[in-house]
VOBAVO-941224 format. One record per residue (C-alpha): residue in three letters; x, y, z. Coordinates in steps of 0.05 Angstrom, whole numbers. Layout:
BEGIN
<res=ALA	xx=X	yy=Y	zz=Z>
...
This chain:
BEGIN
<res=UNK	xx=0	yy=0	zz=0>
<res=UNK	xx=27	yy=67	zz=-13>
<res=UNK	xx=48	yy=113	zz=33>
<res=UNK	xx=-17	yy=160	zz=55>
<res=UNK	xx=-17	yy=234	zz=69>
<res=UNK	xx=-47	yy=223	zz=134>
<res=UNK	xx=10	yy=178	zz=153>
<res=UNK	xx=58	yy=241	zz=120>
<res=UNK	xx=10	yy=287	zz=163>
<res=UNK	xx=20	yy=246	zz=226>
<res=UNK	xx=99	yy=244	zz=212>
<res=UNK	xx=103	yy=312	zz=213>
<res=UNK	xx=60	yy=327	zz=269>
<res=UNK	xx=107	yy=277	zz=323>
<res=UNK	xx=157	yy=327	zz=306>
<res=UNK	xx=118	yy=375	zz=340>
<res=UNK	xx=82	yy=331	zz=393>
<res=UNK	xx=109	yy=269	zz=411>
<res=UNK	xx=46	yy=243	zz=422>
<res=UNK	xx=32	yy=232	zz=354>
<res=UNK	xx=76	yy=179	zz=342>
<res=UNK	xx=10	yy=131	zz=367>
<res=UNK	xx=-14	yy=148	zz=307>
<res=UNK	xx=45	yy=141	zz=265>
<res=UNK	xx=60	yy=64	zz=289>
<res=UNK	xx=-17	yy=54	zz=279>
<res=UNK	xx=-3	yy=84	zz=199>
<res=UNK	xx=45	yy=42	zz=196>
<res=UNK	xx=14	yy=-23	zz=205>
<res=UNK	xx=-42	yy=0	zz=159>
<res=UNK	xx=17	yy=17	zz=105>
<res=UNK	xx=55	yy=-38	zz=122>
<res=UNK	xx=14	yy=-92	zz=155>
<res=UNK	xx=58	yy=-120	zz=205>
<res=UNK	xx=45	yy=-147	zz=276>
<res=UNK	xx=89	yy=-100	zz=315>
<res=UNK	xx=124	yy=-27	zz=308>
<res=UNK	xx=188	yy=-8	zz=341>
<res=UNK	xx=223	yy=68	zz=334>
<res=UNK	xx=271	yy=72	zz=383>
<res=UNK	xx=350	yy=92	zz=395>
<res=UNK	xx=399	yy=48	zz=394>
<res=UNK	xx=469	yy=71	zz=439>
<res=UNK	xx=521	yy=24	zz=416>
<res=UNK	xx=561	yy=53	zz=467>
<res=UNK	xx=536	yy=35	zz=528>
<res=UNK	xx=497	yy=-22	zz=488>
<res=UNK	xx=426	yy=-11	zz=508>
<res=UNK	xx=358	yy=4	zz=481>
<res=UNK	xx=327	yy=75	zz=489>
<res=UNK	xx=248	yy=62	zz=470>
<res=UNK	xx=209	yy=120	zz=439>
<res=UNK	xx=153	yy=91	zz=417>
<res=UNK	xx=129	yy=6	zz=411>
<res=UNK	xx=68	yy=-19	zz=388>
<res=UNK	xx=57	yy=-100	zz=393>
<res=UNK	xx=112	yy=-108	zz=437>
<res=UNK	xx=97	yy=-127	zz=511>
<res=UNK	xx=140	yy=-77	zz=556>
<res=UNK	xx=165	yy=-145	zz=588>
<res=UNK	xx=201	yy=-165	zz=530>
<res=UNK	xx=241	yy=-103	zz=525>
<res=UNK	xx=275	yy=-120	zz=596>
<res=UNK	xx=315	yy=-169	zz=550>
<res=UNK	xx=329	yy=-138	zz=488>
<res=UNK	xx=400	yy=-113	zz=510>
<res=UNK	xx=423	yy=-172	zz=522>
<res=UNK	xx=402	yy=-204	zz=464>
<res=UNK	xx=404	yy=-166	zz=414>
<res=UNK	xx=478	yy=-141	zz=429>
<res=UNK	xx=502	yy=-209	zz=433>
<res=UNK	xx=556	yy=-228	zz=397>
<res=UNK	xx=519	yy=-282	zz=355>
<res=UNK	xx=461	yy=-226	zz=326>
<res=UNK	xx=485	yy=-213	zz=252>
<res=UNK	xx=452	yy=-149	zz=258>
<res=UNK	xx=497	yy=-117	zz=304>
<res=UNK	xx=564	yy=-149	zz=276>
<res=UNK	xx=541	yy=-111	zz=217>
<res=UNK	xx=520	yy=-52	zz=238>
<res=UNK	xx=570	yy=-5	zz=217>
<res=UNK	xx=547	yy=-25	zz=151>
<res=UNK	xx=478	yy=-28	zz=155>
<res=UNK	xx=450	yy=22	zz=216>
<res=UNK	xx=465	yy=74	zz=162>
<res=UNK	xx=410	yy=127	zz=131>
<res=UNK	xx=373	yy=107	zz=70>
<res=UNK	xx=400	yy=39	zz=79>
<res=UNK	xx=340	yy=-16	zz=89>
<res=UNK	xx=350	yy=-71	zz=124>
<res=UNK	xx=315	yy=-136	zz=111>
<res=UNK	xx=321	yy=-211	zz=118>
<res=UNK	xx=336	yy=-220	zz=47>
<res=UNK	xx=382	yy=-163	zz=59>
<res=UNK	xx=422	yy=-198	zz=109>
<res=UNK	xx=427	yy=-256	zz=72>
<res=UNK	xx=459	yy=-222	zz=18>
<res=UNK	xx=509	yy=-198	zz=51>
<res=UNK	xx=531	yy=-247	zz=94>
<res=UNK	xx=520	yy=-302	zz=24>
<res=UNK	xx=495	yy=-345	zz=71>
<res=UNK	xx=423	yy=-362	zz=85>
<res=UNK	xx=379	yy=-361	zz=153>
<res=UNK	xx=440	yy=-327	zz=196>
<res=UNK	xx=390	yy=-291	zz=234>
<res=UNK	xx=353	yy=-354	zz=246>
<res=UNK	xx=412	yy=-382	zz=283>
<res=UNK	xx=422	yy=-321	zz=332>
<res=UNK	xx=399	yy=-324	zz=398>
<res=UNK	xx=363	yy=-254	zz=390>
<res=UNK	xx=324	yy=-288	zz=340>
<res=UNK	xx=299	yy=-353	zz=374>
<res=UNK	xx=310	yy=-316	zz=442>
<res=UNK	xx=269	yy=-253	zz=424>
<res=UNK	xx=237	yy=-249	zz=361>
<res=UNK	xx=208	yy=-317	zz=354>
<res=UNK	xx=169	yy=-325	zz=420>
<res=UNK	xx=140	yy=-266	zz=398>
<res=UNK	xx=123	yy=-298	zz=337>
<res=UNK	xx=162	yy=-251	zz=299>
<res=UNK	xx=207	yy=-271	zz=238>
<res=UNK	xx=206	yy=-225	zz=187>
<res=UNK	xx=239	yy=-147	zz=186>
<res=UNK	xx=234	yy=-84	zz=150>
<res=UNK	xx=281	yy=-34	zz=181>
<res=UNK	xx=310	yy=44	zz=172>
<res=UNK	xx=359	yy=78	zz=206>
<res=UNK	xx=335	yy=155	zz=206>
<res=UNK	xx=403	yy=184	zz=241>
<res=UNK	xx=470	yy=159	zz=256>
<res=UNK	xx=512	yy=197	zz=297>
<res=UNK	xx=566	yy=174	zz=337>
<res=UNK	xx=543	yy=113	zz=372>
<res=UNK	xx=485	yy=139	zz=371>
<res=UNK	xx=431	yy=108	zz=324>
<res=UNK	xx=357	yy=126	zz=309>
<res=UNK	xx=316	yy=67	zz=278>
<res=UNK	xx=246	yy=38	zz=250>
<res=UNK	xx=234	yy=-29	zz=253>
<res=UNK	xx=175	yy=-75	zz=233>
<res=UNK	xx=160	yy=-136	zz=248>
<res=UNK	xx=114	yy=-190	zz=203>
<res=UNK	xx=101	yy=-266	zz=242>
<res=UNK	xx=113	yy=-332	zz=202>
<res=UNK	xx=53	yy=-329	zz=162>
<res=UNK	xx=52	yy=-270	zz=131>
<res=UNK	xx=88	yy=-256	zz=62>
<res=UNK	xx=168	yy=-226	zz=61>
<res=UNK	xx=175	yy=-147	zz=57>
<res=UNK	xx=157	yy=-139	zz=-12>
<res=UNK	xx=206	yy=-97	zz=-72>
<res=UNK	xx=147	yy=-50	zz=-72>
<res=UNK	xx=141	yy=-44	zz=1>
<res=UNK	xx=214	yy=-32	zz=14>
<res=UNK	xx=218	yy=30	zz=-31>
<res=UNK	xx=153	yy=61	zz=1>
<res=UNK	xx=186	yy=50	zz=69>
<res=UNK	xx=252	yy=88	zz=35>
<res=UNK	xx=214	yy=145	zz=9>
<res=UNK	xx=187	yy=148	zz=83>
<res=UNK	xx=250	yy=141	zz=115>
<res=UNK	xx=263	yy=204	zz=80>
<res=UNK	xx=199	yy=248	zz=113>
<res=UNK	xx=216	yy=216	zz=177>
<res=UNK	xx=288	yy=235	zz=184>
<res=UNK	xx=266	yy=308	zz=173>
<res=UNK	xx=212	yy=304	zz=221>
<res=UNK	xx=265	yy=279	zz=278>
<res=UNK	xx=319	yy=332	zz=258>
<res=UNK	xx=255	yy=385	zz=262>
<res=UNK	xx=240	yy=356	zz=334>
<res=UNK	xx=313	yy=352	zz=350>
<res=UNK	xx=320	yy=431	zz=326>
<res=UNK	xx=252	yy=449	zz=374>
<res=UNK	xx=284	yy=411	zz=438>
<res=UNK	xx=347	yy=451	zz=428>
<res=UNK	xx=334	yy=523	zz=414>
<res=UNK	xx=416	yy=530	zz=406>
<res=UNK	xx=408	yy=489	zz=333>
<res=UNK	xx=368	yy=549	zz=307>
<res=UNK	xx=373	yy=623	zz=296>
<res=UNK	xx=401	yy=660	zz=366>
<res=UNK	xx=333	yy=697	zz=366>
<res=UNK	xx=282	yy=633	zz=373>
<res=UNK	xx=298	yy=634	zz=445>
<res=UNK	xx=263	yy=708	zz=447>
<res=UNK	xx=204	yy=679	zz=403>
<res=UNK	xx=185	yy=633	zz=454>
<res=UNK	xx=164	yy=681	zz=504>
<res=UNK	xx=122	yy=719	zz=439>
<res=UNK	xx=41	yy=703	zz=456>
<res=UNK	xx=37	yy=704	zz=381>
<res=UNK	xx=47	yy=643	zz=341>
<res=UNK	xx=115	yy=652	zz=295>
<res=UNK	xx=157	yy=603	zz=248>
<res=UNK	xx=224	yy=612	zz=211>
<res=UNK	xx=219	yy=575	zz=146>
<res=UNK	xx=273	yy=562	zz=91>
<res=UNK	xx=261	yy=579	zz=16>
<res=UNK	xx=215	yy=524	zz=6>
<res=UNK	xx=167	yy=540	zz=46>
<res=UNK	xx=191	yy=495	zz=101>
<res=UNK	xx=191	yy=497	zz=175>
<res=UNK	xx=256	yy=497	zz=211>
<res=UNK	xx=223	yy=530	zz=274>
<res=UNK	xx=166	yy=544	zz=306>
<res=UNK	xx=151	yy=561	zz=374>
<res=UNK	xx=103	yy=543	zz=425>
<res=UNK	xx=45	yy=581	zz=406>
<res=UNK	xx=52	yy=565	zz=330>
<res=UNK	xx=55	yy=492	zz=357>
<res=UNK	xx=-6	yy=495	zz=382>
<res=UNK	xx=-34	yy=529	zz=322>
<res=UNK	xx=-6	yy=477	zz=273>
<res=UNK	xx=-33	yy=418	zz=315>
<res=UNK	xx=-106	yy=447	zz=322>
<res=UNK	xx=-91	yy=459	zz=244>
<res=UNK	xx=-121	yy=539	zz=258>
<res=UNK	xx=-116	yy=559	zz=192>
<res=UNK	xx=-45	yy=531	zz=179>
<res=UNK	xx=-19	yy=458	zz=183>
<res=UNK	xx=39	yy=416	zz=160>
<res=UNK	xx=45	yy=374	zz=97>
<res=UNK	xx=105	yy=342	zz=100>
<res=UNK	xx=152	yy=396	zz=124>
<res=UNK	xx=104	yy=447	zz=87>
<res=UNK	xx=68	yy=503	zz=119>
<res=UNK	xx=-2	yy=495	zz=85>
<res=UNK	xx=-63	yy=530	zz=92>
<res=UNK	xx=-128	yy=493	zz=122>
<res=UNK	xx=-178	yy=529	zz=88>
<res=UNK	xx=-207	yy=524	zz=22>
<res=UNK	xx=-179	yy=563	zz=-30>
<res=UNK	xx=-121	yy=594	zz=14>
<res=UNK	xx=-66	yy=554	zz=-12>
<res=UNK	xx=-47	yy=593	zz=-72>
<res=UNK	xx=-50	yy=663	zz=-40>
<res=UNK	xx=-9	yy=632	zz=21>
<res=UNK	xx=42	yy=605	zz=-27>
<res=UNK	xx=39	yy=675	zz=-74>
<res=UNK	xx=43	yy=716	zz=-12>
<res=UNK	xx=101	yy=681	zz=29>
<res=UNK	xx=146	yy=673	zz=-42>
<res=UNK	xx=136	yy=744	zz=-62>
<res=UNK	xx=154	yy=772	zz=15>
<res=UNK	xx=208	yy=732	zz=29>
<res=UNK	xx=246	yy=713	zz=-33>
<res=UNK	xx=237	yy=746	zz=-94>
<res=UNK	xx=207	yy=811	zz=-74>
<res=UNK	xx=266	yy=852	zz=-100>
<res=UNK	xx=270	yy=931	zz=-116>
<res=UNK	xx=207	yy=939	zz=-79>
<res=UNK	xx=167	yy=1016	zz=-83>
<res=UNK	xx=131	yy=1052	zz=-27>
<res=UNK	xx=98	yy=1007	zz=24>
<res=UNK	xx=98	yy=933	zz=43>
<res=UNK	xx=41	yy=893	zz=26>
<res=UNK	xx=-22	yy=892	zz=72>
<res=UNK	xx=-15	yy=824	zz=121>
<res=UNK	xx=-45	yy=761	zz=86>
<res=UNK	xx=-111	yy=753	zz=108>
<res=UNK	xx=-121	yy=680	zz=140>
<res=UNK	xx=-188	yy=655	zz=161>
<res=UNK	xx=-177	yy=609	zz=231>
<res=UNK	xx=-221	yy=546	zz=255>
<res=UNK	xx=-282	yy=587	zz=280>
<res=UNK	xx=-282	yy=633	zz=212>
<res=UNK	xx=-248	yy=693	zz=245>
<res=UNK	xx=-198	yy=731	zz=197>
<res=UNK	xx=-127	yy=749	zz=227>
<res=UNK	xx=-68	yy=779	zz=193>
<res=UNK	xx=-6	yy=732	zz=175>
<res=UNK	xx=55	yy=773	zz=164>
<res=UNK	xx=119	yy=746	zz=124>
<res=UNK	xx=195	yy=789	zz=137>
<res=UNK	xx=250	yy=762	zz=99>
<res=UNK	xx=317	yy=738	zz=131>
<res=UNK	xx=355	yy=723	zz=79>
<res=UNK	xx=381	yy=757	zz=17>
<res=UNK	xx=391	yy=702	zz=-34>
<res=UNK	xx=343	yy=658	zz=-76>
<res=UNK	xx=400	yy=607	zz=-100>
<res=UNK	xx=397	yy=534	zz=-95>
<res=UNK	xx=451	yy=537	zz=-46>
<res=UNK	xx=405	yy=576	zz=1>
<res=UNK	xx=357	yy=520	zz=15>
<res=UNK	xx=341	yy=487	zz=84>
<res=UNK	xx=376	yy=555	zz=106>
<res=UNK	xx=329	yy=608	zz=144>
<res=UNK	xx=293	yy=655	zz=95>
<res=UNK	xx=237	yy=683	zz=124>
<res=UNK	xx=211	yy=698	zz=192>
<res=UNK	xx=121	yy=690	zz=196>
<res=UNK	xx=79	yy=715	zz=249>
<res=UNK	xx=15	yy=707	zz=260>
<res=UNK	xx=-36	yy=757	zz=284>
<res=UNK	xx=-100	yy=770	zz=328>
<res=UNK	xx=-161	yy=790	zz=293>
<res=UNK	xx=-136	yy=854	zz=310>
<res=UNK	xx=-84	yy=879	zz=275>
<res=UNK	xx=-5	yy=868	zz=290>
<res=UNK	xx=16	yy=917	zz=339>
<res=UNK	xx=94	yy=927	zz=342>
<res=UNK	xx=140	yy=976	zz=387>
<res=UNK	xx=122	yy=1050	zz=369>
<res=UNK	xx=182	yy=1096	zz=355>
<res=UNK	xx=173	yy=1125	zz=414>
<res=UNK	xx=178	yy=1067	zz=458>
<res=UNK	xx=237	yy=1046	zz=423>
<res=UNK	xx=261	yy=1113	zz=443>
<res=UNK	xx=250	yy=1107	zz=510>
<res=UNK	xx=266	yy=1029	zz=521>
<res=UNK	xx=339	yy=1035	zz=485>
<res=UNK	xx=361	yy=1112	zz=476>
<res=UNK	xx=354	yy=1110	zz=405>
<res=UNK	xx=357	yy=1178	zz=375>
<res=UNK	xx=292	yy=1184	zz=315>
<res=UNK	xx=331	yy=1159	zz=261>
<res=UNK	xx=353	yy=1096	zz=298>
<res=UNK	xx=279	yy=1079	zz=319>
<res=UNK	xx=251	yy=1093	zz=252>
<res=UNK	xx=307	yy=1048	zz=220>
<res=UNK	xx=286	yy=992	zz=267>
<res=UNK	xx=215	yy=1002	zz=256>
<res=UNK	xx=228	yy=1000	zz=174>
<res=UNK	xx=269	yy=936	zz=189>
<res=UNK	xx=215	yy=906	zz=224>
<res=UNK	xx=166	yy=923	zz=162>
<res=UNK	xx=210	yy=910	zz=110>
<res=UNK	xx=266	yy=865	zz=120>
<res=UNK	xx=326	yy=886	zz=78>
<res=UNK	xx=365	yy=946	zz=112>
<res=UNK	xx=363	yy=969	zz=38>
<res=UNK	xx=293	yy=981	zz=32>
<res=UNK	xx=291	yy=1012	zz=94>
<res=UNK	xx=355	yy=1059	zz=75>
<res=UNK	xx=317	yy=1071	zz=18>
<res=UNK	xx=250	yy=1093	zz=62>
<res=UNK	xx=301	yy=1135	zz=94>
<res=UNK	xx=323	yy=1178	zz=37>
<res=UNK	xx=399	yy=1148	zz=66>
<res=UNK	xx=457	yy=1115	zz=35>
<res=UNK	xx=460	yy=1038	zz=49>
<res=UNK	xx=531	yy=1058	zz=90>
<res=UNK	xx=495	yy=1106	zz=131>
<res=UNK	xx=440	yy=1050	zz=146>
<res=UNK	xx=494	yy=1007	zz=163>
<res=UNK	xx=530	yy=1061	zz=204>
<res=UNK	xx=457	yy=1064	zz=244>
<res=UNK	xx=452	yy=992	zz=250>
<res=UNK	xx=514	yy=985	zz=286>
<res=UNK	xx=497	yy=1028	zz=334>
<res=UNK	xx=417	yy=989	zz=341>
<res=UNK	xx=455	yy=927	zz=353>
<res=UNK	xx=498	yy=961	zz=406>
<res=UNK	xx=443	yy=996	zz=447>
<res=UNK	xx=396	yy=940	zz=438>
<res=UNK	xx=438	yy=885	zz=459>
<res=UNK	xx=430	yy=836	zz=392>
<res=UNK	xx=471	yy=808	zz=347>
<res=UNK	xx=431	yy=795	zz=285>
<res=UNK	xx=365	yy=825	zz=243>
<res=UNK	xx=326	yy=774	zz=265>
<res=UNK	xx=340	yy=788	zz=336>
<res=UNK	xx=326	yy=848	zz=331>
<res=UNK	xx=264	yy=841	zz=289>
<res=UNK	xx=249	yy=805	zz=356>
<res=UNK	xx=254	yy=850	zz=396>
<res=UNK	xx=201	yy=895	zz=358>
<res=UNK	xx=149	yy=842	zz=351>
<res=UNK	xx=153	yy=824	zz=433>
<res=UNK	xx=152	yy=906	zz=455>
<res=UNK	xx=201	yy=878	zz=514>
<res=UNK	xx=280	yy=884	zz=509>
<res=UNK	xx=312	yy=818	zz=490>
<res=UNK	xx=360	yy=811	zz=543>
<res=UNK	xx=441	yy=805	zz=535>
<res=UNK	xx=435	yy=736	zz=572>
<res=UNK	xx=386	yy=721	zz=510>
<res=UNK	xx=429	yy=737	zz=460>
């Protein structure tokens, strides 16, 4: 059976809430039928099994995996160098191959041990990351009667190993705020929900309130890595409006473009602004953050008046304006530009922003506008 979208869908969504992965072992067994599930981490360094999440395996049975499956008899871990590697899928047949011998596994004692008094006998595995001695893996498991992993099957299960590596480097990005721009640890105190995605539209971060958002699928959800809209019809204008904001809006006239307008769950409208972070379009650029989204109340987005920049940070006028113009329109150019300034006098003023605001970076300091608080140096 082909991999679903919901199964995609569900992928995507453990990234963001562990929870999920339920229903991505249930998927599973639907995609590929198969008695039991198994994603878990393997440390081949102490050798032990870290569970994440089983389904048809009795929590009894995992008291003696160590042992057994790390014994020096398993084929699978005197080759696992060579196969506990990305995009490489381990089967029976596999094994076989490799070793040119037939029924090794059969002869292990993690096989007649473990697997077969669980009535297990057949495997379709994945390794998602290797690092280290540290190993991420899926597993499946078929019983005696079924039929082997079919051709079919095992490129399917590829193709997903691919979605599901990106999902757990997404996860692993969100559990450690030091993996992605300095400012995400300043969105997560924003009430407002806000993502950095790459070129492609993707989501490298998002934090807690956009979690929530993307779960109850409000408006936006995740395809794949994809931000998508939920609505009918909103698709194209979310695609038009993010592209044209944050990557090939160049040499741009006058004002920004009004906030998208994005309808919610309930029907209420509320505004969805894109700023760019990056200056490139190339190839090279993608998977690398692009463009910073926020999204809105019903009322309009409210940022730090010139004023209060004034009086939070000592900027003179032009220094708050310049932030402000940031803020609205991403490139220091346009906003030198706004100014009626050269860029080196923009970039002369900048300095000076960073300085008295304590940041290091645009996004930082773009920040720092959308939260109306200081970003402190300890933040930074």
């Amino acid at each position: 059976m082909p991999v679903t979208e919901d199964l995609l869908d569900s992928v995507y969504r453990a990234a963001l809430e562990p929870a999920a992965w339920v229903d991505v072992m249930q998927q599973l067994a639907q995609c590929f039928p198969s008695s039991a599930q198994a994603f878990y981490y393997l440390h081949r360094n102490p050798r032990r099994l870290q569970p994440v999440n089983f389904a048809g395996i009795e929590p009894r049975w995992l008291q003696t995996f160590n042992e057994l499956y790390f014994a020096p008899d398993n084929p699978w871990i005197r080759l696992t160098q060579q196969l506990h590697k990305p995009g490489v899928v381990r089967t029976n047949e596999r094994l076989d191959r490799i070793l040119q011998q037939r029924g090794a596994l059969y002869r292990s004692a993690y096989y007649n041990d473990w697997m077969r008094p669980q009535s297990f006998k057949l495997t379709l595995g994945n390794t998602l990351l290797a690092e280290g001695d540290l190993v991420a893996n899926i597993t499946l498991f078929r019983p005696p009667g079924m039929r082997t992993f079919s051709a079919a099957e095992v490129r399917e299960f590829e193709t997903l190993r691919g979605h599901m590596t990106r999902a757990l480097r997404m996860a692993i990005r969100l559990e450690h705020p030091q993996n992605v721009p300095a400012a995400a640890v300043a969105f997560e105190a924003c009430p407002q929900p806000i993502a950095i995605l790459d070129r492609r539209r993707r989501v490298l971060y998002a934090n807690a309130a956009m979690e929530v958002l993307l779960r109850r699928r409000d408006g936006l959800a995740m395809r794949g890595a994809e931000l998508v809209a939920t609505t009918d019809g909103a698709q194209s204008a979310l695609e038009a409006y993010i592209d044209r904001m944050a990557f090939r809006w160049r040499d741009r006239q006058g004002d920004s473009p009004a906030p998208l307008e994005l309808r919610d769950s309930q029907g209420s409208v509320r505004p969805l602004q894109a700023i760019p972070l990056g200056t490139t379009c190339s190839p090279a650029s993608a998977g690398m953050p692009s463009c910073l989204l926020t999204v809105g109340t019903s009322a309009p987005l409210k940022s730090m008046s010139i004023q209060e920049l004034r009086d939070a940070f000592g900027f003179t006028p032009a220094e708050a304006k310049l932030t402000r113009l940031l803020a609205r329109l991403g490139t220091l150019r346009d906003a030198a530009r706004e100014m009626n300034i050269t860029y080196g006098t923009a970039r002369a003023y900048l300095k000076v922003v960073f300085g008295k605001a304590a940041v290091h970076t645009q996004a930082q300091l773009v920040a720092l506008v959308l939260r109306g608080v200081p970003i402190t140096r300890e933040h930074t």
